[in-house]
Structures are given as structure tokens and as C-alpha cells.
C-alpha positions in Angstrom: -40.5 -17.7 4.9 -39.7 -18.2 8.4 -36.3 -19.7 7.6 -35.8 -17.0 5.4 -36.5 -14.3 8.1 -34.0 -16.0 10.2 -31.5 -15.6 7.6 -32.1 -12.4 7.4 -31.8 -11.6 11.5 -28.5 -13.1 11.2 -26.1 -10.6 12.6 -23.1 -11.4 10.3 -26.1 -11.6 7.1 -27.4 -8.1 7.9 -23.6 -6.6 8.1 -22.8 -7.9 4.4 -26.2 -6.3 3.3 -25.8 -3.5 4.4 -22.3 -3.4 3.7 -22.9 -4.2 0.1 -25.5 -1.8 0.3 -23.0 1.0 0.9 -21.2 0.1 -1.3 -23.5 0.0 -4.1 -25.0 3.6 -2.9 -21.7 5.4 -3.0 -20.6 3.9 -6.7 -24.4 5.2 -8.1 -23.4 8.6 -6.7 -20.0 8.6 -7.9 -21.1 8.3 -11.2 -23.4 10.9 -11.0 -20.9 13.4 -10.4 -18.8 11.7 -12.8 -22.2 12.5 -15.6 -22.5 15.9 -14.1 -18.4 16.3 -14.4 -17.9 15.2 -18.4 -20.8 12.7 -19.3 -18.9 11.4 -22.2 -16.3 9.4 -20.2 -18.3 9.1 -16.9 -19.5 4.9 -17.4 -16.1 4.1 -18.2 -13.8 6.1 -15.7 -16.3 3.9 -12.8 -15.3 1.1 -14.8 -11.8 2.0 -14.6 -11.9 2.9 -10.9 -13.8 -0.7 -10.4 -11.7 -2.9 -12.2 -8.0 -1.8 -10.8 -5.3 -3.8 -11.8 -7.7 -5.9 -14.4 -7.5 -1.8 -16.4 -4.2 -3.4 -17.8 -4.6 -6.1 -20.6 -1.5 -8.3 -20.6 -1.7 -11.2 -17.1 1.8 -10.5 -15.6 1.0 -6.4 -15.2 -2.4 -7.5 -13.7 -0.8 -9.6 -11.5 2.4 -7.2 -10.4 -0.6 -4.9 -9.5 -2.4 -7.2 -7.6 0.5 -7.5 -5.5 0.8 -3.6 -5.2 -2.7 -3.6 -4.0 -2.0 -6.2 -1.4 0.8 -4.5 0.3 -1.6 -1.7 0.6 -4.2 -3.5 2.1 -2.0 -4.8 4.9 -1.8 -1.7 7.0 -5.2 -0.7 6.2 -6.5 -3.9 7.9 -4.5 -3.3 10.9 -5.3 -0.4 11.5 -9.1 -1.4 10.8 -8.8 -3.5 13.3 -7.1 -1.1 15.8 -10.4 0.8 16.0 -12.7 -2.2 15.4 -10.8 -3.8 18.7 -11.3 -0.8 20.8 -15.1 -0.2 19.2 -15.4 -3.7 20.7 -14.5 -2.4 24.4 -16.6 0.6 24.0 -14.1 3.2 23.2 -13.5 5.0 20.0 -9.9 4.7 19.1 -9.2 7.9 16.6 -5.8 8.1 17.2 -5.1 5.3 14.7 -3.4 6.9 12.4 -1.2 8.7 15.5 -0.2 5.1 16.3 0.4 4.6 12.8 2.9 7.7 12.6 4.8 6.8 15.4 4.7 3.0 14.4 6.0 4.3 10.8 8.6 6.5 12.9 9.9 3.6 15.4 10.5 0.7 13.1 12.3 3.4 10.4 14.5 4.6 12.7 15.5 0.8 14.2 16.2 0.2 10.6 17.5 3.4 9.0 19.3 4.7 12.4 20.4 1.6 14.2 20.5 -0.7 11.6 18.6 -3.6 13.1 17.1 -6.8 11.4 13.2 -6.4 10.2 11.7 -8.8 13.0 13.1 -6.0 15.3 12.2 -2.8 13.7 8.6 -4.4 13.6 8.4 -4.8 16.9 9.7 -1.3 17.5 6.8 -0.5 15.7 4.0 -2.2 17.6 5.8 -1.1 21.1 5.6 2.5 19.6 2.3 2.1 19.0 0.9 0.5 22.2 2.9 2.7 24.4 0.9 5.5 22.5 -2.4 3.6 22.8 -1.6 2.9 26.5 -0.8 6.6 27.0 -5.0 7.5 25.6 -6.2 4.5 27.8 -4.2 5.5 31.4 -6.1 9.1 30.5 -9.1 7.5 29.9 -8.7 5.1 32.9 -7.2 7.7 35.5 -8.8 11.4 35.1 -11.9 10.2 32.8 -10.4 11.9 29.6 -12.6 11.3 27.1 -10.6 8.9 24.5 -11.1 10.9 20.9 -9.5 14.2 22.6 -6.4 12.6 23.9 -5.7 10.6 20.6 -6.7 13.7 18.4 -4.2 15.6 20.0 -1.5 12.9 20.7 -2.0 12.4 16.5 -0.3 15.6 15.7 1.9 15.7 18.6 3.2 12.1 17.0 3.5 13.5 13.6 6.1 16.5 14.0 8.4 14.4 16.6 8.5 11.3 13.7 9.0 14.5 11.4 11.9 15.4 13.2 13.2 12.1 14.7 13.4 10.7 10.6 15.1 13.9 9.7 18.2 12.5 10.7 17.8 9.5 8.4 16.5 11.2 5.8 18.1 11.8 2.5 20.3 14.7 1.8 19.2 15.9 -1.2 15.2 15.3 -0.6 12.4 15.5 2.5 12.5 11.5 2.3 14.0 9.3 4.6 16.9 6.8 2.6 15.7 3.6 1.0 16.4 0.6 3.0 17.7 -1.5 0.1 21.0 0.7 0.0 21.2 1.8 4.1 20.3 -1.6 5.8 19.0 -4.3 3.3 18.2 -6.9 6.8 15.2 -4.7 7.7 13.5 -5.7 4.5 10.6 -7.8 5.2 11.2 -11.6 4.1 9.7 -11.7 0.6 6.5 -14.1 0.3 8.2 -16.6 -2.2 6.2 -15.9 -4.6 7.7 -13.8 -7.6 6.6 -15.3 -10.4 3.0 -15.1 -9.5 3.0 -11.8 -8.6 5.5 -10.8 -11.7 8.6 -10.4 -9.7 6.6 -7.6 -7.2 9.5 -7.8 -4.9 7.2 -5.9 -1.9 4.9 -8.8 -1.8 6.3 -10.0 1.9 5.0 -12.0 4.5 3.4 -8.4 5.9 0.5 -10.1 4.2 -0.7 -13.0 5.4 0.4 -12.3 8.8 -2.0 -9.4 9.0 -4.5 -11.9 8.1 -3.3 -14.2 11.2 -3.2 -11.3 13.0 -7.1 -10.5 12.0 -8.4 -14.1 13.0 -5.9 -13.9 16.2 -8.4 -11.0 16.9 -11.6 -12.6 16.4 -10.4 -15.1 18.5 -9.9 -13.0 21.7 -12.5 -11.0 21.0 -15.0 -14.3 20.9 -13.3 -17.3 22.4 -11.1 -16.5 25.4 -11.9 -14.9 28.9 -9.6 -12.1 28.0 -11.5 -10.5 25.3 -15.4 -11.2 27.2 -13.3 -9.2 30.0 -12.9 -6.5 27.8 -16.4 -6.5 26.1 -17.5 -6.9 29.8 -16.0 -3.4 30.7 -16.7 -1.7 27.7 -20.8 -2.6 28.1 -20.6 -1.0 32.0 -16.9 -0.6 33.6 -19.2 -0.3 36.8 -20.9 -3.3 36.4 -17.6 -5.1 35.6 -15.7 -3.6 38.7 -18.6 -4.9 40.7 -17.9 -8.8 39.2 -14.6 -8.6 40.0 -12.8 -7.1 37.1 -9.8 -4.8 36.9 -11.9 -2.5 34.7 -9.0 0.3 34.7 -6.6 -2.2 33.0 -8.6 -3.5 31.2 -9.1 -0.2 29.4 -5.2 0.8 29.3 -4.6 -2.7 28.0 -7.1 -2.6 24.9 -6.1 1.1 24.0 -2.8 -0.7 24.3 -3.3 -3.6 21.9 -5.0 -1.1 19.9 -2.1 1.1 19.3 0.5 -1.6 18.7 -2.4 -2.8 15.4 -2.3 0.2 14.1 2.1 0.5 15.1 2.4 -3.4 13.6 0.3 -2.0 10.0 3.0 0.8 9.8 6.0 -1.4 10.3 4.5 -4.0 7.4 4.4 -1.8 5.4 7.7 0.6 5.4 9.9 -2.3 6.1 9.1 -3.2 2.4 10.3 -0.5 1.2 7.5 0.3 -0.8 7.6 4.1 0.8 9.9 6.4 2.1 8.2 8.7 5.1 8.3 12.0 3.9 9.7 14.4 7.1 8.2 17.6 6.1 4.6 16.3 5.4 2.2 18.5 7.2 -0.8 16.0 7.7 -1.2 13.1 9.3 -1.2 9.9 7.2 -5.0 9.0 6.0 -4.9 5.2 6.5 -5.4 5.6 10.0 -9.0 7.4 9.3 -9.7 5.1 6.4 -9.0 2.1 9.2 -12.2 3.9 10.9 -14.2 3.4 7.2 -13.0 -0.2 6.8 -13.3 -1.3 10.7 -17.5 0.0 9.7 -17.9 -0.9 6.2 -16.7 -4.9 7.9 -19.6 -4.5 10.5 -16.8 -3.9 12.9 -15.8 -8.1 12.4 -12.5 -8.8 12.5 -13.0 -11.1 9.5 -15.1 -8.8 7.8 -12.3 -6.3 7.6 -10.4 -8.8 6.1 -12.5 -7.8 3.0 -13.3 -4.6 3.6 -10.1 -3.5 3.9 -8.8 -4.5 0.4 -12.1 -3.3 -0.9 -11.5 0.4 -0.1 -7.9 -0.1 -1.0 -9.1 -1.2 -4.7 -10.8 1.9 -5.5 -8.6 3.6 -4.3 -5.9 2.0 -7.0 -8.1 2.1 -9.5 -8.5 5.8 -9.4 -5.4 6.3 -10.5 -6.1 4.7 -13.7 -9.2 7.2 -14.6 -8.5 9.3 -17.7 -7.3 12.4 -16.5 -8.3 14.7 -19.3 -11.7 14.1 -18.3 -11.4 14.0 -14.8 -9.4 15.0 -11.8 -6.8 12.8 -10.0 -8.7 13.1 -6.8 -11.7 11.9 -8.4 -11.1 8.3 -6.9 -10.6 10.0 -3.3 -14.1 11.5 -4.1 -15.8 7.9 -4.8 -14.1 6.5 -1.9 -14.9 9.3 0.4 -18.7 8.4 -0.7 -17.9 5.4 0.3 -16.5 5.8 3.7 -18.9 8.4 4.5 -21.6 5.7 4.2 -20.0 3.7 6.5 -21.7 5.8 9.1 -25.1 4.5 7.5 -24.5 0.8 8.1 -25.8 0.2 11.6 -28.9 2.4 10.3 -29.3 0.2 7.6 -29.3 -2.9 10.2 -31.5 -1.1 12.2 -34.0 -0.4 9.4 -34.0 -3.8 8.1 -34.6 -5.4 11.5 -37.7 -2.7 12.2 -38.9 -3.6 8.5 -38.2 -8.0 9.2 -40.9 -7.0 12.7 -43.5 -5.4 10.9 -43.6 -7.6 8.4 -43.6 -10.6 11.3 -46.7 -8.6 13.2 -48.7 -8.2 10.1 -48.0 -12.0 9.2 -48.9 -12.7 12.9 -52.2 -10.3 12.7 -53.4 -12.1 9.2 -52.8 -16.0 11.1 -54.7 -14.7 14.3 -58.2 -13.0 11.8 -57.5 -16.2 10.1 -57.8 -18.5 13.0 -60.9 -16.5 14.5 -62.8 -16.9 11.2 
């Protein structure tokens, strides 16, 4: 019993419960709405919404899917990690998905304006981003403004000038910007090499598993290095770390920094694909910067963890698109996600809850040993 207590005080043990528990809560209530919706369809459009890319029945769709899902999955999990980081360092990075846009906006223009190769477009992309990171961190650092105001604001101010600074890439004939297979085929992202697995999915790149390197780069500094116990050392008390020595106002600039140019790199992976075209009349900002803040929450805010997270949410979110839709609404997957990612908020409670339960059950073991020992 003990060692199983100590399991279940593990840190990383009660995350994945509690994540799983989530998870489990907001796929019950989504198909209760689903009954209460059209009850005759309801068991197998959460099927369908669970099982993604296996919906199709012959191996080489499943597997071109798979690969569709993937590309997806890489910018959610950097920008997961872009809040997770700065969650780390005590500041709530909301301005993502700003970082996102203007990542999206920097590395599209270095291709589709001056025609540079991918490896520089992405880094456009994550300069973009951490300049706009650095900009929410010198506010915060400087004149004490609070982080979520300056990045909710800077998040719409990005928006319109990417709106306007793609408009003169965009197509002629549409709002979208021009594909990069016809204007500049050298900012494509190297393919991963592996076609055939994936069924010739040609915008399976090497975005992928260097967002995973990336992820682990993260846990890294975050756990191993003098850097990242710097910046956990600020965001616990700046005070406290400007007293030991610290440079506690660049410490904050810099992780708002590194923090914009995750969520900059995600947006870069991903349109240098050329799986999208940005759109330069959209009127709301992109959502995978706010379903970063779900993913970064539902991976107990572990870099690893987000890993998984991150293609979870992503799943659903594909597999929604395969739901009948003469029974149900296209949005009906954005309904069971947004469950989801509203329990998110729930996680830490549900840590918290199991830990008060794992002590009253250890004082009420302790109280029976002690009547035990006096009789």
C-alpha cells in the first residue's frame, strides 16, 4: 500500500491521471449532447470523432491521414510549449497565437516576397516571434504591465499588419496568399523521406520531429541547466532572485522572448509545407495559439507531456470532420474539443483533490496503527 501511495504522489503519475481523467470527462459529455442532439447516430459519431484517420478502411488512406494529423500537431506543440515555457517562469503567455500570426506572416513573406530558402524563412519566423515575445516581456520587465494585457492587445495588432503585409503576396484572384510550390518551391520544408509510409503525403517534412527535438530541448533547460533554474528562480519571487544575484529583468524579456519565437518556429513548420495558404482578410486570430494554452494544461504543463497532448487534441479535432453530417453539425467536433480544453482548467484541481484524498486516507491509516498499538 505504501509503495502504491508513493506511486500515486508522483508528480508526473498524478498529471496523466488527471489528464486522462479529462479527457474521459469531456468525451462522456460530448456524447450526451450528441444523445440529446439525434440519439440514433450519437455512439457512432464519438466513435468517428475518436478514431480519426482509422474512420477510413483501406491502410494507405489511414496512413496519408496520419501524416495530415502530424503536420497539425507540429505547431500545436510549439505553441504548447510557448505558454508551458513561460507558465514555467511564472507568467502567462496569451499572446501565443499573436506570435503565431506574425511567425506565420514573417516566414510567408521571406518566402512568397523575397524568395528565400526554407531554413531562412523559418528563422524569420521564430525572430518574428521573439521580438514580439520580447516586446510583452520589456513591458512586463520595465513599467510592471501585466503580461496577458500586452499580448491580448499585441494579438490583434499582429493580425491586421500580417493581414496587410501578405496582401501583397497574395493571389489575385482570391484573399489567399500564392502557393509556394509555383512562387518559390526552395522554401518548402525538406520532406521527411518517408512517402511510401505515409502514402506519398508530400507535407510530412522534417517540421516534425524537430518539434519533438525542440520539446525535449525544452525540458532540458527547463530541468538540467543553470539557465532554465534562473528562470524558474525569478518566476517563484523576482525579488528573491534580484537579491541572489540574478538579472531578474532579463530574465523575464528573455523567456517571453524564447516564448514567442516557439510559438513564431510552430507557424513557420507549418506554412512552409504548404499545407495552408494565410488567408489576408480573416478577421480572427488563428485558434492554435489558444488551443497551445489547452495542450501546454492537458500535458501537466511538461514539455514531454505536450508531446502527447498536443497530438491528442489535434485528433479530435480531425476526426470531427468525419462525423455524419446529417445528423450533426460540422462544429460538433469543436464542441467535444472545447469540453475538452475547458477541462484543462480542472487538472491541477484534480491533483489537488487526489493528493488531499492520498492524506486522509494516510491519517486514518496512521490513526487505526496508533488504537492498534495502544490496545
Amino acid at each position: 500500500m505504501k509503495q502504491k501511495n508513493s506511486i500515486l504522489r508522483n508528480k508526473g503519475v498524478q498529471s496523466l491521471l488527471a489528464s486522462l481523467l479529462c479527457i474521459i470527462i469531456g468525451l462522456v459529455i460530448g456524447y450526451l449532447v450528441l444523445l440529446a442532439i439525434n440519439p440514433a447516430g450519437a455512439w457512432e459519431a464519438i466513435l468517428t470523432i475518436v478514431k480519426n484517420f482509422f474512420y477510413y478502411p483501406s491502410g494507405p488512406a489511414r496512413m496519408k491521414y496520419l501524416g495530415s494529423t502530424l503536420v497539425k500537431t507540429a505547431p500545436l506543440l510549439m505553441c504548447s510549449l510557448s505558454v508551458l515555457f513561460a507558465y514555467k517562469v511564472g507568467l502567462f503567455n496569451i499572446g501565443a497565437a499573436g506570435q503565431y500570426v506574425v511567425g506565420a506572416g514573417a516566414s510567408l513573406y521571406c518566402a512568397l516576397g523575397l524568395q528565400m530558402p526554407w531554413f531562412v524563412c523559418l528563422i524569420a519566423g521564430i525572430v518574428a516571434g521573439a521580438v514580439l515575445g520580447g516586446i510583452s516581456g520589456a513591458l512586463k520587465a520595465y513599467r510592471n504591465v501585466n503580461e496577458v494585457i500586452s499580448c491580448i492587445m499585441l494579438n490583434w495588432i499582429s493580425l491586421y499588419v500580417v493581414n496587410a503585409l501578405l496582401s501583397n503576396v497574395k493571389e489575385s484572384a482570391s484573399p489567399y496568399t500564392m502557393t509556394l510550390s509555383s512562387t518559390n518551391p526552395s522554401a518548402i520544408i525538406p520532406s521527411l523521406g518517408l512517402g511510401e509510409f505515409f502514402s506519398n503525403n508530400q507535407y510530412v517534412t522534417i517540421a516534425i520531429p524537430l518539434t519533438v527535438i525542440v520539446a525535449i530541448l525544452i525540458w532540458v533547460l527547463l530541468e538540467k541547466t543553470k539557465l532554465g533554474y534562473e528562470l524558474r528562480a525569478t518566476g517563484g519571487n523576482k525579488f528573491a532572485a534580484k537579491y541572489c544575484g540574478m538579472q531578474e529583468k532579463r530574465n523575464i524579456i528573455l523567456t517571453m522572448a524564447i516564448a514567442g519565437g516557439l510559438a513564431g518556429f510552430g507557424a513557420g513548420a507549418f506554412f512552409l509545407t504548404g499545407f495552408e495558404q494565410w488567408q489576408c482578410t480573416q478577421s480572427s486570430v488563428p485558434a492554435m495559439g489558444f488551443n497551445g494554452i489547452a495542450a501546454a494544461f492537458l500535458g501537466g504543463l511538461n514539455p514531454i507531456g505536450a508531446i502527447f497532448s498536443s497530438y491528442f487534441i489535434q485528433h479530435i479535432t480531425n476526426g470531427g470532420a468525419y462525423v455524419d453530417k446529417t445528423m450533426y453539425s460540422a462544429q460538433i467536433s469543436d464542441l467535444i474539443s472545447s469540453l475538452i480544453i475547458y477541462l484543462c482548467g480542472f487538472v491541477f484541481f484534480f491533483k489537488t483533490a487526489l493528493t488531499a484524498w492520498l492524506d486522509r486516507r494516510a491519517e486514518r491509516r496512521a490513526a487505526q496503527e496508533q488504537k492498534g498499538g495502544e490496545a
